[in-house]
C-alpha atoms as a printed R data frame, in Angstrom:
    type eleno elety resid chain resno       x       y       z
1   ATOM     1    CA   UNK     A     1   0.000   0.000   0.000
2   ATOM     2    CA   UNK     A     2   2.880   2.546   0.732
3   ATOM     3    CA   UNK     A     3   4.515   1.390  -2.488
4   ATOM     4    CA   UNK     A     4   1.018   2.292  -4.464
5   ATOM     5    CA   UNK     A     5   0.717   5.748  -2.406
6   ATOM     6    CA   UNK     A     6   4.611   6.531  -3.149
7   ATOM     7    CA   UNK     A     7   3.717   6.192  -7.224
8   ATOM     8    CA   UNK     A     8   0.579   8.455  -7.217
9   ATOM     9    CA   UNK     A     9   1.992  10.773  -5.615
10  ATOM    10    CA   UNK     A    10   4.846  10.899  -8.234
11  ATOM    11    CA   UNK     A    11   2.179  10.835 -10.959
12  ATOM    12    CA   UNK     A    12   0.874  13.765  -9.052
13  ATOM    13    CA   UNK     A    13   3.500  16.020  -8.724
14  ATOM    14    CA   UNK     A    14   4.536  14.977 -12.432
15  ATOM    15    CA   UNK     A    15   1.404  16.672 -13.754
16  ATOM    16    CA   UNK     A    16   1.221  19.317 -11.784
17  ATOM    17    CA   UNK     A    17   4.707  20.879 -13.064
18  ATOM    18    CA   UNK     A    18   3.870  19.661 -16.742
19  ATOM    19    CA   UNK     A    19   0.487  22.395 -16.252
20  ATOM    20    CA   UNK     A    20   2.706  24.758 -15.236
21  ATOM    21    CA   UNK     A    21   4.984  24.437 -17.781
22  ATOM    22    CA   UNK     A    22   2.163  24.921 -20.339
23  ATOM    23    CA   UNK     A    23   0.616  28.007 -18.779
24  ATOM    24    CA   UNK     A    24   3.922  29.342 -18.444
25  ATOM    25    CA   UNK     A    25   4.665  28.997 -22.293
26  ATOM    26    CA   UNK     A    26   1.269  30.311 -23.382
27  ATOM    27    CA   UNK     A    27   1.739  33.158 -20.991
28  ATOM    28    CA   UNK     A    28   5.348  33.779 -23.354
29  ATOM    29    CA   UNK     A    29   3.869  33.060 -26.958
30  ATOM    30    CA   UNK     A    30   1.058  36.071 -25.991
31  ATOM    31    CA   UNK     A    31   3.948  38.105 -23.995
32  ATOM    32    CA   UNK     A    32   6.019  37.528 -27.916
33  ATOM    33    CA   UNK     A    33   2.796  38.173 -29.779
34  ATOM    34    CA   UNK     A    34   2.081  41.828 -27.714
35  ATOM    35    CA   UNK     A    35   6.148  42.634 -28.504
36  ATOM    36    CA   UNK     A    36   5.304  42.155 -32.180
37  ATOM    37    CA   UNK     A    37   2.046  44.201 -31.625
38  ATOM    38    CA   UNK     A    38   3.803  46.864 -30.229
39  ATOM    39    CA   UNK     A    39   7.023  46.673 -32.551
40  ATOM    40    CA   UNK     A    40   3.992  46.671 -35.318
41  ATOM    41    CA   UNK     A    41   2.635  49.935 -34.338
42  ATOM    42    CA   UNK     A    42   5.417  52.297 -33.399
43  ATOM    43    CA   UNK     A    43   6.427  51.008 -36.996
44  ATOM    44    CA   UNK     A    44   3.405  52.205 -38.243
45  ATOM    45    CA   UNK     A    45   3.079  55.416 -36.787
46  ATOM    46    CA   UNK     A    46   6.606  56.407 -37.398
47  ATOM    47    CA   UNK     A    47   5.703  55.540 -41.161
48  ATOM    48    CA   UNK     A    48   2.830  57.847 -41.402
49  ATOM    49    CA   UNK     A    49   5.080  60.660 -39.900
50  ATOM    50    CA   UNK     A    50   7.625  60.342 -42.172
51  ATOM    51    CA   UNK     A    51   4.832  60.034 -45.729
52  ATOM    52    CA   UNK     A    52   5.093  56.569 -45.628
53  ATOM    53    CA   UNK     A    53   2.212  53.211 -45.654
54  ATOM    54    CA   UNK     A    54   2.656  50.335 -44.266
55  ATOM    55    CA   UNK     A    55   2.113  47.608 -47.472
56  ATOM    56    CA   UNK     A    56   2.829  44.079 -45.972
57  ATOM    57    CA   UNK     A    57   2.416  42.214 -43.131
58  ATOM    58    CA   UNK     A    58   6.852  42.126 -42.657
59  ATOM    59    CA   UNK     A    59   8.289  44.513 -40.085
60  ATOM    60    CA   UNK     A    60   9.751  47.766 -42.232
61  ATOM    61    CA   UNK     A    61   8.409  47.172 -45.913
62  ATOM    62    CA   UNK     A    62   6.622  50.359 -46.270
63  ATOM    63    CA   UNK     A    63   5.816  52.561 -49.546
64  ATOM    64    CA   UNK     A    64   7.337  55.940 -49.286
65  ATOM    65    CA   UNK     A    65   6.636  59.207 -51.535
66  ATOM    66    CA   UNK     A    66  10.300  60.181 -53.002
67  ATOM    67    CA   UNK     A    67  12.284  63.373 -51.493
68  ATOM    68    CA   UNK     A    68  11.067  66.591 -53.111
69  ATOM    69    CA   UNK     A    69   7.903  64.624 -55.199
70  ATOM    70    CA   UNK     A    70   5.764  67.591 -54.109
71  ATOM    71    CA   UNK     A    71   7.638  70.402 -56.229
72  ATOM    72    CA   UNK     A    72   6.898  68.054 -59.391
73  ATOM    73    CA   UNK     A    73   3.587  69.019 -59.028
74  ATOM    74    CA   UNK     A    74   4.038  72.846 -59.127
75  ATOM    75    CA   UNK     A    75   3.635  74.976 -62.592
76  ATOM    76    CA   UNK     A    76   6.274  76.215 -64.342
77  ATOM    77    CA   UNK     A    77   6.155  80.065 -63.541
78  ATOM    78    CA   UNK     A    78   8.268  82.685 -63.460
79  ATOM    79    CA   UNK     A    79   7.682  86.071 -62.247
80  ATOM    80    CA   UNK     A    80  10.531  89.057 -63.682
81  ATOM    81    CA   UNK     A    81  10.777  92.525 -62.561
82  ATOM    82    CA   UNK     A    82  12.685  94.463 -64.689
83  ATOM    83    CA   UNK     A    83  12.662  98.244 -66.432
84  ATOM    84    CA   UNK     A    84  11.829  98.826 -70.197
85  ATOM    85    CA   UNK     A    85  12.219 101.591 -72.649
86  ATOM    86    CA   UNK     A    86   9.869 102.047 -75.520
87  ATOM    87    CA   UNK     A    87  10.997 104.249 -78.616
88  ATOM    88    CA   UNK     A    88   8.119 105.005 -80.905
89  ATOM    89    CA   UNK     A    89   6.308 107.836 -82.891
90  ATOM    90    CA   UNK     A    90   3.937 109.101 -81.000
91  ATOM    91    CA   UNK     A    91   0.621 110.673 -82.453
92  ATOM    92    CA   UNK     A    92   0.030 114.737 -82.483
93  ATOM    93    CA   UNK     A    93  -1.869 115.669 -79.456
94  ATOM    94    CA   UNK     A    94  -4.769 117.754 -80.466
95  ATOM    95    CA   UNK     A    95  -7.067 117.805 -77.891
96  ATOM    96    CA   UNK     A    96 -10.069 120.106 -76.421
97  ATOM    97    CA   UNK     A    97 -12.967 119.679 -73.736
98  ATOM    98    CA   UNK     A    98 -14.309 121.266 -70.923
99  ATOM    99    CA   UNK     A    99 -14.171 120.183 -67.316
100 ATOM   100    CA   UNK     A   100 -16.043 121.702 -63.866
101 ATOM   101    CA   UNK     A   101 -14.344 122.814 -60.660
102 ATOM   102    CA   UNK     A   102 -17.190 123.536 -58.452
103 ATOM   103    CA   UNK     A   103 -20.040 125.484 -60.117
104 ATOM   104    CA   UNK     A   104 -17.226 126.740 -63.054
105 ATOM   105    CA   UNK     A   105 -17.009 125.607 -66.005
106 ATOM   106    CA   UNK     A   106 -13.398 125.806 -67.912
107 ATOM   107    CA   UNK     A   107 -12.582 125.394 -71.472
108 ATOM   108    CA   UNK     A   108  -9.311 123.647 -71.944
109 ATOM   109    CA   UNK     A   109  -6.654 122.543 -74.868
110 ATOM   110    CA   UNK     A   110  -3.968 120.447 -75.279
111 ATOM   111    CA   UNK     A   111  -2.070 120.344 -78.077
112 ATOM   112    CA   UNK     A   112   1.468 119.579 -79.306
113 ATOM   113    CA   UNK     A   113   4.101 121.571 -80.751
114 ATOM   114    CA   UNK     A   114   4.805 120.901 -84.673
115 ATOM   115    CA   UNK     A   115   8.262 118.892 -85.451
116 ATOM   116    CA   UNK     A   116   9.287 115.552 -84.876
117 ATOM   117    CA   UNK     A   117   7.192 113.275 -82.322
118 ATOM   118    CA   UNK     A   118   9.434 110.604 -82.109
119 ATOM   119    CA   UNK     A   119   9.241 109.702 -77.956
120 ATOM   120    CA   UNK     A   120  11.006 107.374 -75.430
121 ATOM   121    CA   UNK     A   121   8.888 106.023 -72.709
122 ATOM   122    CA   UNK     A   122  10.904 104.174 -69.967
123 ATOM   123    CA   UNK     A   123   8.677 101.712 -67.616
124 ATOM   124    CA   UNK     A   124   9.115  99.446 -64.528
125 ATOM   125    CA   UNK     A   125   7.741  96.201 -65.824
126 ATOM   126    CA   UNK     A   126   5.900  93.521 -64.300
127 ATOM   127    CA   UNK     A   127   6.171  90.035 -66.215
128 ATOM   128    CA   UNK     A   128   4.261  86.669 -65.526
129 ATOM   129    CA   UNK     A   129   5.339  83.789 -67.612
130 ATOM   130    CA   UNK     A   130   4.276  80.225 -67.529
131 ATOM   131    CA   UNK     A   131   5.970  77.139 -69.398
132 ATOM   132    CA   UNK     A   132   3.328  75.522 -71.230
133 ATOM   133    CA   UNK     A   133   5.286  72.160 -72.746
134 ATOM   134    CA   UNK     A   134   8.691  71.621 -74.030
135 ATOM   135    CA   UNK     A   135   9.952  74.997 -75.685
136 ATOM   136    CA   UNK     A   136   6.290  76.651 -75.698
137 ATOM   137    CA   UNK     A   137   5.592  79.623 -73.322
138 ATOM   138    CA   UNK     A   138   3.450  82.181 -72.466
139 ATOM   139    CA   UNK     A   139   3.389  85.644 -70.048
140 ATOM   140    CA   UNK     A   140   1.974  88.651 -69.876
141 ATOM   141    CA   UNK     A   141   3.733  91.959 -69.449
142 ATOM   142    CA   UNK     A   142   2.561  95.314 -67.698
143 ATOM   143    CA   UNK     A   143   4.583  98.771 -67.995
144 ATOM   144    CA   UNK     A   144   3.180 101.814 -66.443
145 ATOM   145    CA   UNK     A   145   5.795 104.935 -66.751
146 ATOM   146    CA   UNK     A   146   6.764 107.901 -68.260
147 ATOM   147    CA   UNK     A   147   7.981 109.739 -70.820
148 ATOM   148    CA   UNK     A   148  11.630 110.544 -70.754
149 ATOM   149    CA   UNK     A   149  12.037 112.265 -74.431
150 ATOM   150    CA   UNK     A   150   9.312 113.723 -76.642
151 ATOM   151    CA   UNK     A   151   7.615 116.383 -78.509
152 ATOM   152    CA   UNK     A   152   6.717 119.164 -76.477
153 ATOM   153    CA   UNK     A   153   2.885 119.482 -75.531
154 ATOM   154    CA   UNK     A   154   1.419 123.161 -74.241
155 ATOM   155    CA   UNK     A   155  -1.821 123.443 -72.584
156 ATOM   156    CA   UNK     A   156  -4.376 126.653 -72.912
157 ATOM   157    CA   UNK     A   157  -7.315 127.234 -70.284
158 ATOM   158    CA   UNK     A   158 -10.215 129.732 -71.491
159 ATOM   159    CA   UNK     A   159  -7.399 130.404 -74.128
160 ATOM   160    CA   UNK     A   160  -4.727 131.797 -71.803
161 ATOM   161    CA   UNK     A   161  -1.886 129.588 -71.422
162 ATOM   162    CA   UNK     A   162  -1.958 126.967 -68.257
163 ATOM   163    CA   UNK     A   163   0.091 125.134 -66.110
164 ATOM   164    CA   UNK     A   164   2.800 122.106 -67.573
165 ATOM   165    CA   UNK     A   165   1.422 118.748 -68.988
166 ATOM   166    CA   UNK     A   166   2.528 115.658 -67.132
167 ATOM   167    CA   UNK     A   167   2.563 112.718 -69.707
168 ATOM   168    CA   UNK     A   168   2.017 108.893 -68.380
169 ATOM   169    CA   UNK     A   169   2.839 105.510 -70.407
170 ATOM   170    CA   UNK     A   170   1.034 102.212 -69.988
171 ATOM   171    CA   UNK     A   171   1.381  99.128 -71.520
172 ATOM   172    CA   UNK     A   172  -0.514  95.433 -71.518
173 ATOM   173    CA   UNK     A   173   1.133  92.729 -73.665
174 ATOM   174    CA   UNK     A   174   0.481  89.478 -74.080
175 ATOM   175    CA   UNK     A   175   3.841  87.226 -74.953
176 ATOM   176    CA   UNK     A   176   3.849  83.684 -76.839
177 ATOM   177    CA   UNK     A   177   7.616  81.993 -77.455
178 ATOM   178    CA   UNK     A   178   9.280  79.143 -77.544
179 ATOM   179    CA   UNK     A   179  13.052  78.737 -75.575
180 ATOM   180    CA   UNK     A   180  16.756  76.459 -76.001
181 ATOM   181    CA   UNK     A   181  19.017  75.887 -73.058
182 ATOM   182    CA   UNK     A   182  22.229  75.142 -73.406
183 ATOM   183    CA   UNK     A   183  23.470  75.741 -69.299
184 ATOM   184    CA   UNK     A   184  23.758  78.476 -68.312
185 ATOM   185    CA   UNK     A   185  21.919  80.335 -71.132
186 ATOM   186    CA   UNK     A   186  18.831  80.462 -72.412
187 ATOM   187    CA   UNK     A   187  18.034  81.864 -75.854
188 ATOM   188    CA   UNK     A   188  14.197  82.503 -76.826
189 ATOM   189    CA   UNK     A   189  12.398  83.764 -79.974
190 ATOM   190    CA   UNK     A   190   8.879  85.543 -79.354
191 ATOM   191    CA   UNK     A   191   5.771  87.273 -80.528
192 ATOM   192    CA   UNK     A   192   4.432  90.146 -78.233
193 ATOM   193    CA   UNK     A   193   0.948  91.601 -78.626
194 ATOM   194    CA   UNK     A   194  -1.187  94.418 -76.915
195 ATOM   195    CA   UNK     A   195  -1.875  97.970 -76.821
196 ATOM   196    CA   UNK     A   196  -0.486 100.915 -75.423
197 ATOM   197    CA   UNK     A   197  -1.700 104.480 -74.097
198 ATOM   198    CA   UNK     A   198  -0.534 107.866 -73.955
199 ATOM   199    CA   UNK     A   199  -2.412 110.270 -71.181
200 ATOM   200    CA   UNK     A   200  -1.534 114.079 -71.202
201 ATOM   201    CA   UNK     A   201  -2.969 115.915 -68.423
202 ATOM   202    CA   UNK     A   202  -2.980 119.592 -67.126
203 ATOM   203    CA   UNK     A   203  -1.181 119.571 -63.819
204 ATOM   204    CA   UNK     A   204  -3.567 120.680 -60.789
205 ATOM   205    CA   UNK     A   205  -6.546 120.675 -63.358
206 ATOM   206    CA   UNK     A   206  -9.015 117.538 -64.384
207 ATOM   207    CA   UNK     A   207  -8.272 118.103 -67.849
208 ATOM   208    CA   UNK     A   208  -6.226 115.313 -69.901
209 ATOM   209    CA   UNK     A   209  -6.102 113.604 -73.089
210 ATOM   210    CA   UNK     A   210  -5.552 109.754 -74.056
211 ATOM   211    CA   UNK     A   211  -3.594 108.056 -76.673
212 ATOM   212    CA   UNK     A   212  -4.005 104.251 -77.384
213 ATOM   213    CA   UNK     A   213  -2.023 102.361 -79.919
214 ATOM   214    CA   UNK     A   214  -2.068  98.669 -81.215
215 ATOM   215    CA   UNK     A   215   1.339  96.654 -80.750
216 ATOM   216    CA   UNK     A   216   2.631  93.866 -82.316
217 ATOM   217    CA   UNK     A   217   6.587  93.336 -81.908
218 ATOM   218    CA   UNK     A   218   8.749  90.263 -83.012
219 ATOM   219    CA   UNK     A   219  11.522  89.891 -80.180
220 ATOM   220    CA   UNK     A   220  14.733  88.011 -79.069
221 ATOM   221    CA   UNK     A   221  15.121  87.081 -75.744
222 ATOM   222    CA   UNK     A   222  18.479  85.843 -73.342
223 ATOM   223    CA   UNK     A   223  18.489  84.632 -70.021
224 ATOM   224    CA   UNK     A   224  21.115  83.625 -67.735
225 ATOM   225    CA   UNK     A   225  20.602  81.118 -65.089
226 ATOM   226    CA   UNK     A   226  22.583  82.495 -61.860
227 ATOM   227    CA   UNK     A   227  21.037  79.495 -59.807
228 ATOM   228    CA   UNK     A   228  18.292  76.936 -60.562
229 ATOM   229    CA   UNK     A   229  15.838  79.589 -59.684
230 ATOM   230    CA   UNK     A   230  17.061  82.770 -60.667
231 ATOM   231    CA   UNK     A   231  17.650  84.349 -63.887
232 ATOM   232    CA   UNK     A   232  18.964  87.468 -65.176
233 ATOM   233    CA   UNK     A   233  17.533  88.578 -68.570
234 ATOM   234    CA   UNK     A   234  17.606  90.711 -71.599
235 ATOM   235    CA   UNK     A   235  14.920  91.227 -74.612
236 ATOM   236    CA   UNK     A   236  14.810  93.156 -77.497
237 ATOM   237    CA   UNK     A   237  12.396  93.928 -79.958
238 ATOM   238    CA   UNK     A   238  10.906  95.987 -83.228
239 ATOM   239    CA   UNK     A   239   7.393  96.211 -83.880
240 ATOM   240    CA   UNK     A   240   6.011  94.708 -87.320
241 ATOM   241    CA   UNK     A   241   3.435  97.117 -87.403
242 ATOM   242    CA   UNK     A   242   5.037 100.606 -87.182
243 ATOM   243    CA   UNK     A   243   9.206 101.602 -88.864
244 ATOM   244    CA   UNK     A   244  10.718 103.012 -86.150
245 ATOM   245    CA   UNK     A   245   9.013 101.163 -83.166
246 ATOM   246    CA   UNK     A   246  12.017  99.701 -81.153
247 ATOM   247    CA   UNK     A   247  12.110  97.923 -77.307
248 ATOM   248    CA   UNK     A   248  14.819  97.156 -74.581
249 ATOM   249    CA   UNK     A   249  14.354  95.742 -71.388
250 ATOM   250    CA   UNK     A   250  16.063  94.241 -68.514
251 ATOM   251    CA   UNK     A   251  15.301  92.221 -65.625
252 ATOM   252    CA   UNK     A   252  15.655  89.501 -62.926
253 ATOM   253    CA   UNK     A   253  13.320  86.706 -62.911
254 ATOM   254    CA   UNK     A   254  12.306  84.071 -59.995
255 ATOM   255    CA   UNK     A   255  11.006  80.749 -61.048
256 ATOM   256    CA   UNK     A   256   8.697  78.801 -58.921
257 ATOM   257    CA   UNK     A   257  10.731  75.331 -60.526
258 ATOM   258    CA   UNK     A   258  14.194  74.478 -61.081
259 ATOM   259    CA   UNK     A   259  15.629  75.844 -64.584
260 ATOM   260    CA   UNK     A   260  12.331  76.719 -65.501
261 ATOM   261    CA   UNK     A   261  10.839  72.870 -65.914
262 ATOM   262    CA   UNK     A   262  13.088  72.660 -68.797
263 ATOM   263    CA   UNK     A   263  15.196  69.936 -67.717
C-alpha cells in the first residue's frame, strides 16, 4: 500500500509541473505576440510621420513618396521685374474739352508743338510667364511709366496759357515663345501683342487727353541662369506694325521650378 501511495503521488506532482509548464509557455507566446504588436505599431506610426504606408504584413516594408515629389507638381512660372524703354512715334496731341471745378465751367486745350514726335517712354515692368510644354511659353507683361524724351505738348485754359502737362505711359502685352538651353543660357524667340496708351494731363486741373495704340513686336530674348531659380535677362524687340518702333528691357526673374521645368 505505501509502495502504491509513493507512485501516485509521483504521478501527481509529475502533472502538476507539466500544467505549469504549459501556462507558463502560453503566458510567453502572448507576452512575444504583444512585442510584435507593439514593434507593429510604433512602426506604423513612425511611417505615417515620415509620408510613408505600411504595405505588408513584414516589419519595415513600407511605400514611401520620393524626397522633393511635391515640387513636381508645381507649374512652371516665373515672375521678372525688370525696367523697359519704348521708342516710338507718338501721335500729335490735339485735344479740347471742358471740365467743372465747383459750379465753373473751364474750357481747356492740349495740343502739341509741330516737329518731330518721335518719344522714349521708360517703364518698370511687371512680367508673368508660364511654361506651357517643351519649348512653348506664355506671359503677360505690364509697364506703367513715363515719358523721358518727346515732342513738347502746351496746354491753354479759357485760351490763356496753363500750367505744364505731365505725360504717363502704360502698356498690356500678351507674350507667346518658344526657348533652347544650353546651361547656363537660355536663348528665346517671341511674338508680343497688346496695346499701349498715352495720357496728357494739365497739372492741378481735371483736364487730360488719351492716346491708345495697337502693338505687335517680333523679339529676341536671353536669359542667364545664376542658380536653378534665378535668372537674369535681356529682350529686345521691333514692332512689325510701325518703322521706327524699337524695345529694350532688362530684368531679374524668380522661377517657382528648377531651370524653368526645362530639364
Amino acid at each position: 500500500m505505501r509502495a502504491l501511495a509513493l507512485v501516485a503521488g509521483a504521478l501527481l506532482a509529475m502533472a502538476s509541473t507539466a500544467d505549469a509548464g504549459g501556462r507558463g509557455g502560453h503566458g510567453g507566446s502572448h507576452g512575444h505576440s504583444g512585442g510584435r504588436g507593439r514593434s507593429g505599431r510604433s512602426a506604423h506610426s513612425s511611417g505615417h510621420s515620415r509620408g510613408c504606408t505600411e504595405v505588408n504584413e513584414v516589419l519595415g516594408y513600407r511605400r514611401c513618396s520620393g524626397f522633393g515629389a511635391w515640387s513636381l507638381n508645381a507649374p512652371a512660372l516665373s515672375i521678372d521685374l525688370g525696367l523697359a524703354a519704348h521708342r516710338f512715334v507718338s501721335q500729335r496731341v490735339d485735344e479740347s474739352g471742358t471740365f467743372m471745378e465747383g459750379a465753373r465751367s473751364f474750357g481747356y486745350r492740349i495740343v502739341g508743338e509741330p516737329g518731330e514726335r518721335i518719344t522714349t517712354a521708360v517703364a518698370p515692368q511687371l512680367r508673368i510667364g508660364l511654361r506651357l510644354s517643351g519649348p512653348f511659353y506664355v506671359a503677360n507683361e505690364l509697364e506703367i511709366g513715363g515719358v523721358a524724351y518727346g515732342p513738347s505738348v502746351r496746354a491753354e485754359l479759357d485760351g490763356a496759357p496753363a500750367g505744364g502737362v505731365s505725360r504717363t505711359y502704360v502698356a498690356v502685352r500678351g507674350v507667346a515663345g518658344l526657348s533652347i538651353q544650353t546651361a547656363p543660357l537660355m536663348f528665346s524667340g517671341e511674338i508680343a501683342g497688346g496695346m499701349r496708351l498715352l495720357t496728357y494731363k494739365i497739372q492741378d486741373e481735371a483736364a487730360s487727353s488719351f492716346q491708345g495704340r495697337a502693338e505687335l513686336q517680333a523679339r529676341a530674348r536671353i536669359d542667364v541662369w545664376l542658380g536653378p531659380r534665378m535668372t537674369i535677362g535681356a529682350t529686345v524687340g521691333a514692332s512689325v506694325l510701325e518703322r521706327g518702333d524699337r524695345f529694350i528691357a532688362l530684368s531679374v526673374g524668380g522661377h517657382l521650378r528648377a531651370f524653368g521645368g526645362a530639364r
